[in-house]
Backbone bond lengths (Angstrom), bond angles and torsions (degrees), N, CA, C in turn:
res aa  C-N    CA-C-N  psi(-1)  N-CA   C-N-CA  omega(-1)  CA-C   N-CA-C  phi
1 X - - - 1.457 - - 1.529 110.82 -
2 X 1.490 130.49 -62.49 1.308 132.99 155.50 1.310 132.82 3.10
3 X 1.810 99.57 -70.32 0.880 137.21 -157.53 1.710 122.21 -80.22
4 X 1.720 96.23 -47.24 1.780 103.53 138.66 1.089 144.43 -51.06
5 X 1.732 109.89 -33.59 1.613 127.93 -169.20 1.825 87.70 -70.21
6 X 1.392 114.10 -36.05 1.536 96.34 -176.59 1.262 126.25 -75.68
7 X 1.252 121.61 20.67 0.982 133.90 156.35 1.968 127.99 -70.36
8 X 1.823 97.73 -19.89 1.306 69.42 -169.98 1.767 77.69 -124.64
9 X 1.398 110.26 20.75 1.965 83.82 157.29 1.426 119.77 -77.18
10 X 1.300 105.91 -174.72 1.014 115.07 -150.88 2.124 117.40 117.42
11 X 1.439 76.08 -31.94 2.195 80.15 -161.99 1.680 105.96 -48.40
12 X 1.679 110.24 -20.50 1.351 110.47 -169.07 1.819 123.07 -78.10
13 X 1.995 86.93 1.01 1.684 78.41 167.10 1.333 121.57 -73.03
14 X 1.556 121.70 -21.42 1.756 127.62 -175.06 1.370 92.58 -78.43
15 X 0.936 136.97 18.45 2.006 135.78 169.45 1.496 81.85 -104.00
16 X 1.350 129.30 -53.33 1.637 106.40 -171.82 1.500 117.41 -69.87
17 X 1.267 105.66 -40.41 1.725 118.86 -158.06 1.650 97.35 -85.65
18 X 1.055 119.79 -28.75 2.027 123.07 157.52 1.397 119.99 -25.38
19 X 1.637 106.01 -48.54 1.598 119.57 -159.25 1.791 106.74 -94.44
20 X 1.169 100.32 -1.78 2.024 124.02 170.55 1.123 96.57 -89.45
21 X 1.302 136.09 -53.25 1.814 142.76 -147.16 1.593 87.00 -54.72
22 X 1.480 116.83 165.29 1.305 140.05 146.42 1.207 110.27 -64.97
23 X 1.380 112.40 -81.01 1.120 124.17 -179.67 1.594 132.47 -108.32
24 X 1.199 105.53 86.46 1.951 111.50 -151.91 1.374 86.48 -76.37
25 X 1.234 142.38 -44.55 1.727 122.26 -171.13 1.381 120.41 -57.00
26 X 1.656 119.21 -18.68 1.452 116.04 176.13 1.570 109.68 -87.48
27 X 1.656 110.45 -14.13 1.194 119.88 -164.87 1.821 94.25 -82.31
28 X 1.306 130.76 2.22 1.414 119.11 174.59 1.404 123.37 -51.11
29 X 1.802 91.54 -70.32 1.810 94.67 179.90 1.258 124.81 -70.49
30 X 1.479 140.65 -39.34 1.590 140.45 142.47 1.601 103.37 -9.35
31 X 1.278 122.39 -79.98 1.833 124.23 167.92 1.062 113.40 -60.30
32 X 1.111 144.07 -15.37 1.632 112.92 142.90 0.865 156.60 -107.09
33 X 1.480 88.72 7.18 2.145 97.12 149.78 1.013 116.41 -104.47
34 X 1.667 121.35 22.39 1.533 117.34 155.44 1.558 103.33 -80.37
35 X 1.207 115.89 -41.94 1.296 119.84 -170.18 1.412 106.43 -83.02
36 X 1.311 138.68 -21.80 2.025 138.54 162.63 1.823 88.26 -58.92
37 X 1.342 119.08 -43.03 1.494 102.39 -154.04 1.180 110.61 -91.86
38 X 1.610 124.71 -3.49 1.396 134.07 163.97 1.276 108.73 -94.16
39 X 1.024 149.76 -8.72 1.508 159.73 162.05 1.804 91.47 -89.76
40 X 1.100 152.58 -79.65 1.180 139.70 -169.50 1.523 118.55 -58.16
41 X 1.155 100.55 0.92 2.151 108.85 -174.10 1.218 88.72 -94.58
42 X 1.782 115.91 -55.19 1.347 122.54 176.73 1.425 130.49 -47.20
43 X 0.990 123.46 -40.52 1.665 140.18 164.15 1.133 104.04 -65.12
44 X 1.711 143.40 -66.97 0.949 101.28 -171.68 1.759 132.91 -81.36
45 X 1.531 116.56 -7.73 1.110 123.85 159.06 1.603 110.33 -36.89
46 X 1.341 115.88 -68.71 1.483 136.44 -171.57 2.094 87.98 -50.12
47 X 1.096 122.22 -39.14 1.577 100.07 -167.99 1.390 95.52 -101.36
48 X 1.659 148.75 -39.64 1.365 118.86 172.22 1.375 101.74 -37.04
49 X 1.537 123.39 -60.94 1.804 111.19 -151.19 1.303 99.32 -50.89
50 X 1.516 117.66 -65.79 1.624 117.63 -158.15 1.520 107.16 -61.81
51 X 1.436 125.19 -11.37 1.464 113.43 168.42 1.470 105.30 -87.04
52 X 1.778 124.86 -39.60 1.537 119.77 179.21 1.421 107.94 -37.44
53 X 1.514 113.98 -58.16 1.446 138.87 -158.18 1.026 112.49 -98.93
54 X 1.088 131.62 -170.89 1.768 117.13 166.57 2.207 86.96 -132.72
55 X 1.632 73.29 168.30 1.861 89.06 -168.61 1.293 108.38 -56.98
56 X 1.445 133.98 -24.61 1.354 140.96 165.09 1.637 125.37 -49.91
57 X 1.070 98.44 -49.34 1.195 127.94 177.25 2.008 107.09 -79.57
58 X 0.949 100.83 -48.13 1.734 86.82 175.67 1.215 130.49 -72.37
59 X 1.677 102.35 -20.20 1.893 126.88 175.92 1.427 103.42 -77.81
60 X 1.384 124.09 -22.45 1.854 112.69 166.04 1.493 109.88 -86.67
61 X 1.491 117.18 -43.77 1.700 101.60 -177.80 1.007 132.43 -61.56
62 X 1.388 120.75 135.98 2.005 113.94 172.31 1.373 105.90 -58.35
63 X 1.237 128.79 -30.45 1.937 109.57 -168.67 1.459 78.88 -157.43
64 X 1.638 108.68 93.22 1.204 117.26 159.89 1.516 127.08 -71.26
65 X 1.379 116.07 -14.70 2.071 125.61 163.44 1.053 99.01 -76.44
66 X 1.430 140.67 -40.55 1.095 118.89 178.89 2.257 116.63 -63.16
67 X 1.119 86.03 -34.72 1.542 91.22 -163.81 2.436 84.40 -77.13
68 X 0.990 109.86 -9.67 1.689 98.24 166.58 1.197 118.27 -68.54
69 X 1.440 86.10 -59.49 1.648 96.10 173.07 1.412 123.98 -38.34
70 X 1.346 112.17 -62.73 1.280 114.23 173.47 1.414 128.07 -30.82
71 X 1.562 109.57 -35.92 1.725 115.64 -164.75 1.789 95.74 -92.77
72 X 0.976 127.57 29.05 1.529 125.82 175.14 0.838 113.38 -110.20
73 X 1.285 119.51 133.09 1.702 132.73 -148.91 1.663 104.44 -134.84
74 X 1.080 158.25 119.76 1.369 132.87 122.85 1.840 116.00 -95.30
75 X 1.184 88.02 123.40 1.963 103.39 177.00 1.166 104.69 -68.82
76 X 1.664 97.38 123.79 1.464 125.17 162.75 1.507 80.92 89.92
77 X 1.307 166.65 93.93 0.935 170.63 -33.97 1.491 112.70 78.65
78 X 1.470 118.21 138.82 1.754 108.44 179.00 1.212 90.87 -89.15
79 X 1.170 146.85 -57.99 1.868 139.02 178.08 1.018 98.22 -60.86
80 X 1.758 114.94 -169.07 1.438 129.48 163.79 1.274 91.18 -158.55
81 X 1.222 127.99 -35.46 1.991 115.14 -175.74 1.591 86.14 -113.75
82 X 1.839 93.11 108.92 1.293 130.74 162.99 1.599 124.95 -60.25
83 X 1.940 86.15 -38.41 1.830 91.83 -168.97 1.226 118.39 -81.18
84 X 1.640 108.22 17.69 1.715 115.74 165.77 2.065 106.42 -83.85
85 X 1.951 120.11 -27.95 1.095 98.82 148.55 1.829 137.78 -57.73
86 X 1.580 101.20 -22.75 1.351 108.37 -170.48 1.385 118.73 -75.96
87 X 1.465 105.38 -36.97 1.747 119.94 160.46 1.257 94.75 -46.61
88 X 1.098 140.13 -117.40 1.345 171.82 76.08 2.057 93.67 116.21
89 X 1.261 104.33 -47.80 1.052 108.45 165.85 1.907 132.53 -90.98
90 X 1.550 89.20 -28.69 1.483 85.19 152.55 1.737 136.68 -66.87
91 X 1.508 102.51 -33.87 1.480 115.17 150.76 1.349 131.81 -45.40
92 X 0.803 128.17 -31.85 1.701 152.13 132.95 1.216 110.43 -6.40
93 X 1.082 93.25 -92.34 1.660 132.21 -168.05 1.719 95.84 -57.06
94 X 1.717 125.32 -54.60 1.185 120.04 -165.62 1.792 103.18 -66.18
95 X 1.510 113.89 -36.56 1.415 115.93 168.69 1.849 111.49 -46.61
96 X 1.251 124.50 -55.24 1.421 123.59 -129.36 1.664 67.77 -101.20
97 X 1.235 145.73 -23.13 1.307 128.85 -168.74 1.513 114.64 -94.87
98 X 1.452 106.24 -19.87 1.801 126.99 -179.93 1.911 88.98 -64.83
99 X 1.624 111.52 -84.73 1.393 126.98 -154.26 1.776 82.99 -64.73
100 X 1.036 149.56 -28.60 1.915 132.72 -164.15 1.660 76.55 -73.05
101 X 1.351 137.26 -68.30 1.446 134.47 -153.83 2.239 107.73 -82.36
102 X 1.287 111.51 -9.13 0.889 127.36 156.41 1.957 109.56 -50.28
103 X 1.644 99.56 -85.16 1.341 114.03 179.21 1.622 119.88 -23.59
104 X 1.951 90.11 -62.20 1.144 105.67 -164.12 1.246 104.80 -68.08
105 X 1.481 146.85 -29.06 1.837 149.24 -171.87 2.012 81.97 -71.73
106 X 1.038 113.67 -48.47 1.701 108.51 -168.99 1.748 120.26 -57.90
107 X 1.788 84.24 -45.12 1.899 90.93 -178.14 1.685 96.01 -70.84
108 X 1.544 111.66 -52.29 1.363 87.93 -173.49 2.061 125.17 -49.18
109 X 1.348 102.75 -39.21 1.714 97.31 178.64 1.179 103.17 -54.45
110 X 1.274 115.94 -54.94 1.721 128.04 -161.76 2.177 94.57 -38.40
111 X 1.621 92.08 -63.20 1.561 82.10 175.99 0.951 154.92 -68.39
112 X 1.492 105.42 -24.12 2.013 122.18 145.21 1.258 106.93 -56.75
113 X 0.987 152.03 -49.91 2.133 144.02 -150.25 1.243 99.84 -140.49
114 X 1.146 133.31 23.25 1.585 120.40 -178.45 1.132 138.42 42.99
115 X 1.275 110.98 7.34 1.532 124.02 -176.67 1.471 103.43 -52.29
116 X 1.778 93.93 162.59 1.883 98.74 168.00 1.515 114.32 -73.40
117 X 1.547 102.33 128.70 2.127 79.73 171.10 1.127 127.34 -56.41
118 X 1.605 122.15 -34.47 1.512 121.55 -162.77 1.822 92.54 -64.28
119 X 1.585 110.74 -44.50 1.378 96.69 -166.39 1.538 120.30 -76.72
120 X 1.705 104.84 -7.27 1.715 110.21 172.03 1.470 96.52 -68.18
121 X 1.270 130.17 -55.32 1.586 137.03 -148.75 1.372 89.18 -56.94
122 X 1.929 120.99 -68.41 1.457 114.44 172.84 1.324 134.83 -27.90
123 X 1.807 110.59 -40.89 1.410 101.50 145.34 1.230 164.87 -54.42
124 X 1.069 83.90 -40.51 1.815 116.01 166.11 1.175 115.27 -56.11
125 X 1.198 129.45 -39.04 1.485 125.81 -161.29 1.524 116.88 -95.50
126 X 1.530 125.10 -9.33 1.222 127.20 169.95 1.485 100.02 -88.51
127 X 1.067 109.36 -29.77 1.827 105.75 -172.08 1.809 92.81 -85.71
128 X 1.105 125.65 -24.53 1.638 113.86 151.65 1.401 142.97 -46.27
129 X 1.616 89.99 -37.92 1.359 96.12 177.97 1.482 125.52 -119.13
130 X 1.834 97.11 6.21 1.255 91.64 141.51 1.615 137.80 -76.13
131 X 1.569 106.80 -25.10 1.606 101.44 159.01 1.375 135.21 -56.29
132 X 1.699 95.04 -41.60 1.272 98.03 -166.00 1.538 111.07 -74.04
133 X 1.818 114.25 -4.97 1.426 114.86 162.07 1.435 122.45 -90.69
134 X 1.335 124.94 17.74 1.773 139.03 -178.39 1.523 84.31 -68.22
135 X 1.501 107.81 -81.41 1.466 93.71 -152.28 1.422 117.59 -44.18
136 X 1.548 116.90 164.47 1.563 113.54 -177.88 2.203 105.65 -108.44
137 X 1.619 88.28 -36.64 1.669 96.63 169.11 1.234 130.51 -155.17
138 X 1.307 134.13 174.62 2.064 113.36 -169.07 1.337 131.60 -43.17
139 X 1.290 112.14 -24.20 1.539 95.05 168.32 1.409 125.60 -86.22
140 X 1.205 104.54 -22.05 1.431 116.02 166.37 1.896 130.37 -63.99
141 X 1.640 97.39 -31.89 1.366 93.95 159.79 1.927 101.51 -88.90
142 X 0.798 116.14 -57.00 1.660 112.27 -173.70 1.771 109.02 -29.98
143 X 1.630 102.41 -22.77 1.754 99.61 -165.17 1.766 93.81 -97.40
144 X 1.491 109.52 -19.51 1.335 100.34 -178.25 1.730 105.74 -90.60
145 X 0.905 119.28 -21.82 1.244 123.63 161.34 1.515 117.80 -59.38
146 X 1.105 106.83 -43.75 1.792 117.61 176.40 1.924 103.19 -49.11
147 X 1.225 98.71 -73.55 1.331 121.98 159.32 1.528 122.74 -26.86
148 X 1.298 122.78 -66.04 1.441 116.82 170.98 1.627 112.94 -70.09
149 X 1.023 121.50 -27.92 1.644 139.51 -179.82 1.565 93.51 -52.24
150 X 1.345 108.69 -55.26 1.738 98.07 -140.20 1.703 71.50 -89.78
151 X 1.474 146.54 -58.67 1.345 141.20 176.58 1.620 99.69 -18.58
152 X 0.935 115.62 -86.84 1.569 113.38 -174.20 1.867 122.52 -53.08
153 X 1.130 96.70 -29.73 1.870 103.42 162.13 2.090 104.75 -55.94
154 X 1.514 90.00 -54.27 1.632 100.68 -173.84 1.612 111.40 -41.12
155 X 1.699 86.20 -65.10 1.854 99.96 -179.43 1.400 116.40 -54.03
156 X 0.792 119.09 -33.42 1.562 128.09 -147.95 1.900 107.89 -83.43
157 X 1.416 92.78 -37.27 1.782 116.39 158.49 1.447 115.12 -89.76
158 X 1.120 132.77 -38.91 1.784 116.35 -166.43 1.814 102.11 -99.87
159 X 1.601 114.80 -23.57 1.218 108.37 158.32 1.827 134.26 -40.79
160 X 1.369 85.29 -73.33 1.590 99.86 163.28 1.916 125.93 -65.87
161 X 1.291 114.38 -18.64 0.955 89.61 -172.78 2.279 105.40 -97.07
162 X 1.643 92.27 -18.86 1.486 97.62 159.28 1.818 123.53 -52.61
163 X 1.247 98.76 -50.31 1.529 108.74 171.76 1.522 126.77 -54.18
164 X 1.593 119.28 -33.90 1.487 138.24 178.98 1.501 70.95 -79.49
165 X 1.359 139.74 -88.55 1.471 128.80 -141.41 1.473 111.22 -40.81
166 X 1.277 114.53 -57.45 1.794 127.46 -174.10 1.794 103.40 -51.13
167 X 1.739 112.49 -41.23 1.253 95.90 -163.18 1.939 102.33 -75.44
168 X 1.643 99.74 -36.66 1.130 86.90 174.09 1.709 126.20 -42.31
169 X 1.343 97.77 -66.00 1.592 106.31 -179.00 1.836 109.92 -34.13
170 X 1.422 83.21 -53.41 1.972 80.35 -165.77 1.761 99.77 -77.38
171 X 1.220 121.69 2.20 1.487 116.08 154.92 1.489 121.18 -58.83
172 X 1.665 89.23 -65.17 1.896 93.02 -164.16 1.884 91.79 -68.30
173 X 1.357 132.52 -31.31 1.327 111.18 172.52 1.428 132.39 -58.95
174 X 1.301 123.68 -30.12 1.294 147.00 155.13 1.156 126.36 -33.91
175 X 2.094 107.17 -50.57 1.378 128.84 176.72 1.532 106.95 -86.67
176 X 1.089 111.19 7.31 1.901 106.41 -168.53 1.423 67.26 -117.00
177 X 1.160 150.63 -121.78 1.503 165.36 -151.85 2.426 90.80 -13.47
178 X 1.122 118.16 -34.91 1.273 107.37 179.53 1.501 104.56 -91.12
179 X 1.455 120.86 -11.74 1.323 106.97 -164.85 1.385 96.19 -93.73
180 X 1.512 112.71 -33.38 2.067 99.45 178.37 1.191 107.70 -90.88
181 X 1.374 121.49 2.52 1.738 108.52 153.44 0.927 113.34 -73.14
182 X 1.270 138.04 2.99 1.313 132.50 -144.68 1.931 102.18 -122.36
183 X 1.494 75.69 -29.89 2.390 99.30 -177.20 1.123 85.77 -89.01
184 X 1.263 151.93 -86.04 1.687 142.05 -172.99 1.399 130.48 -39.01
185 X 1.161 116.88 7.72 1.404 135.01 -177.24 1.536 98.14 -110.48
């Protein structure tokens, strides 16, 4: 269960990229049918496989979409292994999701210490790839992946929901501090 749910973090970059918008109140419904239509892409991915395969069979493979992909055929076809488009686009995705969480590790330093971003990002990226050279073989990245997965599941919920708490709090304190200015007058 966990381990799927990390599939759909990430949502907490539109908490950063919100406070850039012009106008973030029109920006509601636009973001949430990006996110219905990435949750509905996701579902049905999740039910071709488990109907291609059966649930037995998808609970032993490491990347059971990949092994779907694989079984897709069109005859007389100029390719035949499709799941070199499916790479190809997952590569994509691992780019545009690396540099979006790239940026954001940079703007955030930049706004604690003032640093330059371009020269935080330069930082960032050797100490990236020194992690991403820890592991030695697949289970070892799969466990560090486990690991950063559920870290960013963690953050991604107790961040935001600490932050709603504080504003609340320092709301109703705000409104108590205006309301007996308001009786002493």
């Amino acid at each position: 269960m966990l381990s799927t749910s990390q599939a759909f973090s990430g949502f907490e970059i539109i908490l950063f990229l919100l406070a850039y918008t012009r106008h973030a109140k029109k920006a509601f419904w636009p973001l949430l049918a990006g996110m219905a239509l990435v949750t509905i892409i996701y579902m049905i991915i999740v039910i071709m496989v488990i109907g291609s395969l059966t649930l037995e069979e998808v609970k032993t493979l490491t990347w059971p979409t990949m092994e779907f992909v694989k079984q897709i055929e069109f005859p007389g076809a100029f390719f035949e292994h499709f799941e070199i488009f499916f790479i190809s686009i997952w590569i994509l995705n691992m780019f545009t999701t690396f540099f979006i969480n790239l940026y954001l590790a940079s703007l955030g330093i930049h706004l604690l210490f003032g640093w330059k971003k371009k020269r935080v990002m330069l930082l960032l990226i050797p100490v990236m790839y020194g992690i991403a050279l820890y592991p030695e073989d697949l289970n070892e990245a799969l466990g560090l992946g486990l690991i950063i997965g559920n870290a960013s599941l963690l953050t991604s919920l107790l961040i935001p929901l600490s932050l709603l708490l504080l504003a609340v709090l320092l709301r109703k304190r705000q409104d108590q501090q205006n309301g007996s200015g308001v009786e002493k007058a």
